[in-house]
N, C-alpha and C positions, 0 to 999 in steps of 0.2 A: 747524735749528730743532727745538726739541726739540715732540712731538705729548703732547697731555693723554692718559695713562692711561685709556684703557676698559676696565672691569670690566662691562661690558653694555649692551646696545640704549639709546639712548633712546628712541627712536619706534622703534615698530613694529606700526603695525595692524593690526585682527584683522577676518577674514571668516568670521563661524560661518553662513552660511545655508548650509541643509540638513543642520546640527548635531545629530540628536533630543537631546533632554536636557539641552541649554546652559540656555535657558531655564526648567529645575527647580532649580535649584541657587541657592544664595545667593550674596551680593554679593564674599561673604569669600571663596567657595571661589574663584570665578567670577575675584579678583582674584590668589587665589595662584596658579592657574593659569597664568595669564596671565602671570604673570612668570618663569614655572617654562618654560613651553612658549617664549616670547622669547629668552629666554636661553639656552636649550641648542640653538634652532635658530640663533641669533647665532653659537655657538661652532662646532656643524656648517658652518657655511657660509661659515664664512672670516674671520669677526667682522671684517666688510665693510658688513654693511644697518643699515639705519635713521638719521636724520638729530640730530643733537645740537647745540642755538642755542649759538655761544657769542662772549664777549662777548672782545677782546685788544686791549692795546696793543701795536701794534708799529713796530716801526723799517723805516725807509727803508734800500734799496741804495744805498750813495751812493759814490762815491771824491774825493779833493781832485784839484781844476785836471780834469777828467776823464778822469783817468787809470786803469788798474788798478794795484793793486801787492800784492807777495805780504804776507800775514798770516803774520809769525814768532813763534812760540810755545816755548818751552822744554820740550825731550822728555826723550832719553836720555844723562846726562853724557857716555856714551861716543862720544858723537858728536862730529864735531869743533865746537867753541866753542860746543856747548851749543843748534845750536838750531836747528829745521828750518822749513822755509815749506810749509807743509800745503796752502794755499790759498788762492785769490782774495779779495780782500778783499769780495767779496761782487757787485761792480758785472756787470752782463750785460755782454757782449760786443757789437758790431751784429749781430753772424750774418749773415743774410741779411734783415734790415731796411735799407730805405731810409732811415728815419727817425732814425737814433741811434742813442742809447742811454734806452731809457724809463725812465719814473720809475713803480716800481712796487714793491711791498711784500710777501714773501711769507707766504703764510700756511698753519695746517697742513690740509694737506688729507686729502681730497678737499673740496674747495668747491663745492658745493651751489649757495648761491644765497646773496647779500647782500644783509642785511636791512637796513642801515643803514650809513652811516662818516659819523661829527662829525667836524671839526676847531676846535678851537681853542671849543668848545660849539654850532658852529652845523651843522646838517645839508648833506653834499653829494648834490648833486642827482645820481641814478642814470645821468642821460646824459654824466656827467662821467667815468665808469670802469666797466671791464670785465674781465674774467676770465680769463688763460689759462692752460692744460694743469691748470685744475681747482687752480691754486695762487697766482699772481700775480696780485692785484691792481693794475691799470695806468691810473694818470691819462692820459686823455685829450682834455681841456679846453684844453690848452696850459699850465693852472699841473701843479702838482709834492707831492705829500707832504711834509708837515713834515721837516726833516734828523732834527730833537730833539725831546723833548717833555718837559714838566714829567712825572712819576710821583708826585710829592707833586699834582698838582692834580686835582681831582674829574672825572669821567667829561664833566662838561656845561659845566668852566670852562675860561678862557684856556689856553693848554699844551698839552692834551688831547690827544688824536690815538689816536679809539676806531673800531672795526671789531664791528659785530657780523654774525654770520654763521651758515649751517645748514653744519656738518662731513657730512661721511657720502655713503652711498648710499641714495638713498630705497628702499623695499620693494616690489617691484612686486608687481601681484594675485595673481598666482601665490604668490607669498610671504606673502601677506595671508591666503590662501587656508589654507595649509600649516601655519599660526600657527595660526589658528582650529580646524582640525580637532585639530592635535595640544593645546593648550589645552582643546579641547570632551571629548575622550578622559581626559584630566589630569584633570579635573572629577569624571568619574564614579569613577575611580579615588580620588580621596581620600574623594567619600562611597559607597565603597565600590557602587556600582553595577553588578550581574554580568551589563552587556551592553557593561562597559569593552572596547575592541578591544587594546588595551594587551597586548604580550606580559607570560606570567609565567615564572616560574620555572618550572614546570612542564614536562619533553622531553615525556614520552610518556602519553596515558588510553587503558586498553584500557577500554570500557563495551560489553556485552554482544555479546561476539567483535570488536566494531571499536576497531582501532586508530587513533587520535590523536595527531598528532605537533605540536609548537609551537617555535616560536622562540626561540632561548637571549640575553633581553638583553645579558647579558655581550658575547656575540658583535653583536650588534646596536649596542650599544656602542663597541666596537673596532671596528665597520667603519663607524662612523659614522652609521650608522642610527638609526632611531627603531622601526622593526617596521610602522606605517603608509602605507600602499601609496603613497597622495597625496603623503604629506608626502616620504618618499625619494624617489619620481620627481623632485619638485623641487631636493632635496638634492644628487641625479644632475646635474642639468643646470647648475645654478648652483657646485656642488663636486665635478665630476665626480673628480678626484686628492686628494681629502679634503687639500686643505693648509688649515691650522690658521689661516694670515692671506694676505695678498696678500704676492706678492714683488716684490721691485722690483730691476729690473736698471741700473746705471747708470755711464756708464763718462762722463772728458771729455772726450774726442776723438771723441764724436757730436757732430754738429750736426746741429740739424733746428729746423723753423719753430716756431710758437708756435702754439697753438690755442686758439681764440677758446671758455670750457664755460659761460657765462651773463653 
């Protein structure tokens, strides 16, 4: 399944208490901030946090007579007749279920929480389906997900078969915290305020025989950092190996259980 493009946080809220100077500043700066300081702590930390609503139609795991069968696709002419079986047609296996094979739909994760799923324009009640490993959506009522659905039919009529849902990882306080201060910082620096904690360009002041020594952004930069003490402890613990997004290892000859994330 292909995942929607993020270019930045949706949510991500802010904790400026014990901020001095948040509250001087205007609405304007207060907001470019804010989006300045999200964003570049999203991209430090894995651009992994914050939660984005969003609305999909999607298709059902399904196989005919219940079977699986391979999906052949057209690769490389040089292969013999043209054409290789990449994968399952998509149907789970029992693994180690007693029950079957479920009826379940997946979606891009990480899955948060679901806010809603219509079918056919009428709302399914929340004790009907449940969550696992943070991606599969799993009827269990004893009915099933639509096989098809109309895409010419509006979100609330006959056909339908909508999902709305929160993608993401929510921002814990620590995060909220982290946001706020470097945000609070940002502020003073665009209205120029000279008690910004913000490193500058500036290595070294010698002011009346004492020397001065400061943080090279550049280098703060490249190491991932911000130069604010708060905000990197938290960058440390949630991105201690500065990788740029989450990795995901997956091989098909694991098998492991299913986990129940909302």
């Amino acid at each position: 399944m292909t995942q929607p493009a993020r270019t930045g946080p949706c949510a991500w809220p802010l904790n400026t208490v014990g901020c001095t100077g948040w509250a001087d500043v205007g609405e304007a700066i207060k907001t470019t901030a804010t989006a300045v300081a999200t964003e570049v702590l999203w991209g430090l930390s894995g651009r992994r946090f914050g939660l984005c609503s969003l609305m999909v139609r999607p298709c059902r795991r399904s196989c005919p007579d219940g079977y699986d069968f391979w999906r052949l696709v057209p690769y490389l002419p040089a292969l013999p007749y043209g054409w290789l079986g990449v994968s399952w047609c998509g149907c789970s296996g029992p693994g180690c279920s007693c029950s079957g094979r479920l009826c379940e739909v997946g979606l891009a994760g990480p899955v948060a929480a679901v806010t809603e799923v219509r079918v056919d324009g009428e709302v399914v009640p929340p004790a009907a389906y449940l969550v696992h490993d943070r991606r599969w959506l799993v009827r269990i009522d004893g009915e099933c997900w639509p096989e098809c659905q109309d895409f010419t039919a509006a979100d609330d009529e006959a056909g339908a078969f909508v999902v709305t849902y929160q993608r993401g990882i929510a921002v814990s306080p620590a995060g909220q915290v982290a946001a706020g201060q470097y945000a609070c910082e940002l502020a003073k620096a665009i209205a120029n305020d000279n008690t910004c904690r913000l490193p500058r360009r500036v290595q070294s002041v010698v002011r009346q025989g004492v020397q001065q020594s400061f943080l090279d952004p550049a280098q703060l930069a490249k190491d991932g950092m911000t130069g604010l003490p708060e905000v990197d402890a938290w960058l440390r613990v949630v991105n201690p190996n500065r990788l740029p997004r989450d990795t995901v290892v997956w091989s098909p000859d694991i098998q492991r259980g299913k986990r129940r994330t909302s």
